[in-house]
C-alpha positions in Angstrom: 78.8 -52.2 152.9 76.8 -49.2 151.3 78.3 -50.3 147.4 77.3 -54.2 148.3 74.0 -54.6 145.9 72.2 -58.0 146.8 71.7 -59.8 150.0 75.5 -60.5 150.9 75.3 -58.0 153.7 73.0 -60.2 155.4 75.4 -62.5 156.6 78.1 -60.8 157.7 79.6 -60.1 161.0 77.9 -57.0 163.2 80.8 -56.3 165.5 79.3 -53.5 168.3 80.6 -52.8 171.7 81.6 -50.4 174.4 85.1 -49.1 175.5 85.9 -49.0 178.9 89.2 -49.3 179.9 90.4 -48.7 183.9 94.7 -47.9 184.7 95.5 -48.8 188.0 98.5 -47.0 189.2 100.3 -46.1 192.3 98.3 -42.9 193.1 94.9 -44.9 192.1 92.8 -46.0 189.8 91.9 -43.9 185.7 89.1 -44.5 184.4 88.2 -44.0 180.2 85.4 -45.1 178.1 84.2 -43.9 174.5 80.9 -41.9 174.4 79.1 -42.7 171.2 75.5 -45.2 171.9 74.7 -47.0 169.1 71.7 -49.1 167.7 72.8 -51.7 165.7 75.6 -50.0 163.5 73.9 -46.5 163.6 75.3 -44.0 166.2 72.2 -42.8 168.0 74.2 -39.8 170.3 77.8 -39.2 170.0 77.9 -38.0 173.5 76.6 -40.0 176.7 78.8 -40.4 180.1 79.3 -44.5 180.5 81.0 -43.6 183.8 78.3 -43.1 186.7 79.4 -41.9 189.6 78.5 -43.9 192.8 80.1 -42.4 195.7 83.6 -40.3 195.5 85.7 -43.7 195.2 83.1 -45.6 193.4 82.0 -45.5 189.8 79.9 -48.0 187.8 80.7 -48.2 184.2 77.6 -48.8 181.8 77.7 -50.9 179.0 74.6 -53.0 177.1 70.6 -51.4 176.9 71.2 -47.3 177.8 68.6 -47.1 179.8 69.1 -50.5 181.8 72.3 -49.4 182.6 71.2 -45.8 183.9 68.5 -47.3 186.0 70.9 -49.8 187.7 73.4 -47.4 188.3 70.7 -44.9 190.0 69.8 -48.0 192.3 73.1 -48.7 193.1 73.5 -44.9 194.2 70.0 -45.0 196.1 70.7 -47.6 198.3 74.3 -46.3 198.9 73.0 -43.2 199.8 70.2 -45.2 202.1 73.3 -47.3 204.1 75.5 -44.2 204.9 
């Protein structure tokens, strides 16, 4: 894309996304994701946790807007810890 002169660039495909991948096996359950957060095609931070965890069996994987995900995972943990 950087030796593209012109406007082609315009319309091509963006292709973005998050990893996150869960193994369920015998024992239980492993749980992976990439780390990079990204803005468009620009890596913003190379290292962010996309697993939150909830409680000690449950984990809440974020994916989309950074910060939309953080704050629904910290109300997810609120009222978890509020129904104990």
């Amino acid at each position: 894309m950087l030796q593209e002169t012109g406007t082609e660039w315009l319309s091509q495909e963006v292709k973005t996304g998050t990893t996150i991948i869960a193994i369920e096996f015998d024992g239980g359950v492993v749980l992976g994701s990439d780390s990079r957060v990204s803005a468009g095609e620009s890596v913003v931070n190379r290292v962010m946790n996309k697993l939150s965890p909830l409680h000690d069996k449950i984990y809440c994987a974020l994916s989309g807007s950074a910060a939309d995900a953080q704050t629904i995972a910290e109300v997810v943990n609120y009222q978890l810890d509020v129904h104990r």
